[in-house]
Structure formats: C-alpha cells, structure tokens
N, C-alpha and C positions, 0 to 999 in steps of 0.2 A: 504494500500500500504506500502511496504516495506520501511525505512527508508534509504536514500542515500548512510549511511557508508553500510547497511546490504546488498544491495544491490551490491557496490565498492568490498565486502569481496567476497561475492560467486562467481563476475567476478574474480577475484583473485584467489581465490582458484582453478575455472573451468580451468582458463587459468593455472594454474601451474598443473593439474593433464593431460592436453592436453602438455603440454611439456614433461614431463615423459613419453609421450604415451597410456595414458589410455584412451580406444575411446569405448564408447557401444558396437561395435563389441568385443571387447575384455572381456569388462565385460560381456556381454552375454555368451562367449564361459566360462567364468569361472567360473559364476553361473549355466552351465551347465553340466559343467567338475566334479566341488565340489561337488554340488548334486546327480550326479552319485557315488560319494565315499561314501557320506555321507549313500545314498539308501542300499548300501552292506556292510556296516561297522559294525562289532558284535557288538561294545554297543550303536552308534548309529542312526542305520535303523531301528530297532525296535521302538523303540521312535517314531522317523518323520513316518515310515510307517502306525504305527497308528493312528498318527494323519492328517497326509496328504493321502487322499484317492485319488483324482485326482491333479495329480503333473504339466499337464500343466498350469494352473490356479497360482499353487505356485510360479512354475519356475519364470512367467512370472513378478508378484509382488517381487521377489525376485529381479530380474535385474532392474524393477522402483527403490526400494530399492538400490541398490549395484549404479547406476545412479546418483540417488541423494545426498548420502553421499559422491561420489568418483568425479562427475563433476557438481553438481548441476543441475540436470536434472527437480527436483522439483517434480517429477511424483506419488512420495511414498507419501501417507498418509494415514496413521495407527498409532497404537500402539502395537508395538512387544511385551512390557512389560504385555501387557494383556496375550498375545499368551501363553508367557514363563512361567505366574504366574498359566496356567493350566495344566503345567507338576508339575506331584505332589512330583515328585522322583527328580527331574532338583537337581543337585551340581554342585561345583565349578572344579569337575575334569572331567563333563560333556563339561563343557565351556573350559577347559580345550586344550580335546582331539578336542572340535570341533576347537577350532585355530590352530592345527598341521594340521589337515586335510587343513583345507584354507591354512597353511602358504606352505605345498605339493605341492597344486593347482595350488597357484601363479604362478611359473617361469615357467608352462606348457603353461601358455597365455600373461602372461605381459610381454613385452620388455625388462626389468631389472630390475635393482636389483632397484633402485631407485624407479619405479611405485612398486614393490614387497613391498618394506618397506613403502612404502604412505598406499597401503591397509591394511597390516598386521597391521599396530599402530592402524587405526581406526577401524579392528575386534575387536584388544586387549580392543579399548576403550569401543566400544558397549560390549561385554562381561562382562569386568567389571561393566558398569554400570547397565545392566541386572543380572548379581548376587549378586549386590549391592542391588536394590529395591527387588529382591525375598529376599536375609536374612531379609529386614528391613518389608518386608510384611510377612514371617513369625515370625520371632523372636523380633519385634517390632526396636525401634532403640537404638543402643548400649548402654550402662552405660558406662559414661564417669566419672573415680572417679577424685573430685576435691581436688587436695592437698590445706591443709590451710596454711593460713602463719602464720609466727609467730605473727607477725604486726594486725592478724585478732583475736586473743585469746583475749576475754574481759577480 
C-alpha cells in the first residue's frame, strides 16, 4: 500500500489537473486527435506504423497512459522505455518533432492554455527521460572529466 504523503500527492496532483480541466474525455479525444497526426506524418508514421499493427489496442493503452500521468488514473503499467529501446534508429530530433506534434494537438482539446502547459512539460519530461536511458543504453553512461585540485597534487 501506498504510503500517506504518496498517496496526499497524486490526490493533489489529480485535483489540480481537474481544475485546469483535464477530464478523460479530453484526454481520450487527444490521444486520438495526436495519433491521427502522428499515423500520416512523413518521419513519423512510418516508424509507429511499423510497429503498431492494430492501433485500437494502442490507442486504448495510450489514454490508461496519458490518464495516469495527467490525473492519476493508475491504469498504465508498463514500460515504455522497453518499447522505445527497440526502435533502432529513435534520436533526439525524433522526440523532438514528436513534442511539436502533441504541443499542435493540445489546444484542439484542452480548455487552455494552462491544462496545454501541464501536458506539454510532462511530454517534454517523459521525452527526455526516454532519450536519456536510450543514449545511456547505447552509448553506456557519460565520462564525467574530474578536475583536480590543487590541494589534491601529492
């Protein structure tokens, strides 16, 4: 069982993304809205069409998804970072173009600007953080050079 504050935090969070107006209906209409862009987009449809062969199935995980990060729905469990680490090609200008397309999406179904800016930061963060563990899963983890001090010269 979840522990009291973690608990306190996502009624917190759920209730401030219901003041904003963010209501399942909504996320649903914009994980359906996006997807549609996403499906006919030159650089990337090709990608998701390959990989995604029957889209009712995705859609549907994608709004448990978009739910649970946006009001705490809880419904999503997975790991997308699997998904993403079997596109072989996936960059940073991938993840890129996919945030313009959502940031598009947004004000075709959320009330303003305010719910528009609550989703849009937590794309930018899942983004981030998902081409953060692709470089570190391929290119291992960064060389951090350590300056010496003077104080450190025997």
């Amino acid at each position: 069982m979840p522990h009291a504050h973690t608990i306190a935090a996502r009624e917190e969070k759920a209730a401030h993304a219901e003041a904003l107006g963010i209501t399942e209906e909504r996320i649903s209409d914009l994980v359906e809205g996006f997807y549609e862009r996403i499906r006919s987009d030159a650089l990337l449809g090709p990608i998701f069409n390959e990989k995604i062969t029957n889209w009712p199935p995705h859609l549907a995980r994608m709004k448990d998804f978009w739910t649970s990060i946006a009001i705490e729905s809880g419904r999503f469990h997975g790991n997308p970072m699997i998904k993403h680490l079997a596109i072989p090609d996936i960059e940073r200008s991938h993840f890129n173009h996919w945030l313009a397309l959502f940031d598009q999406a947004l004000p075709e179904v959320m009330p303003n600007a305010a719910a528009c800016q609550f989703l849009s930061e937590r794309a930018a963060r899942i983004a981030d953080s998902l081409m953060t563990g692709i470089s570190i899963h391929r290119d291992g983890l960064p060389k951090i050079s350590q300056k010496k001090e003077i104080n450190d010269v025997a």
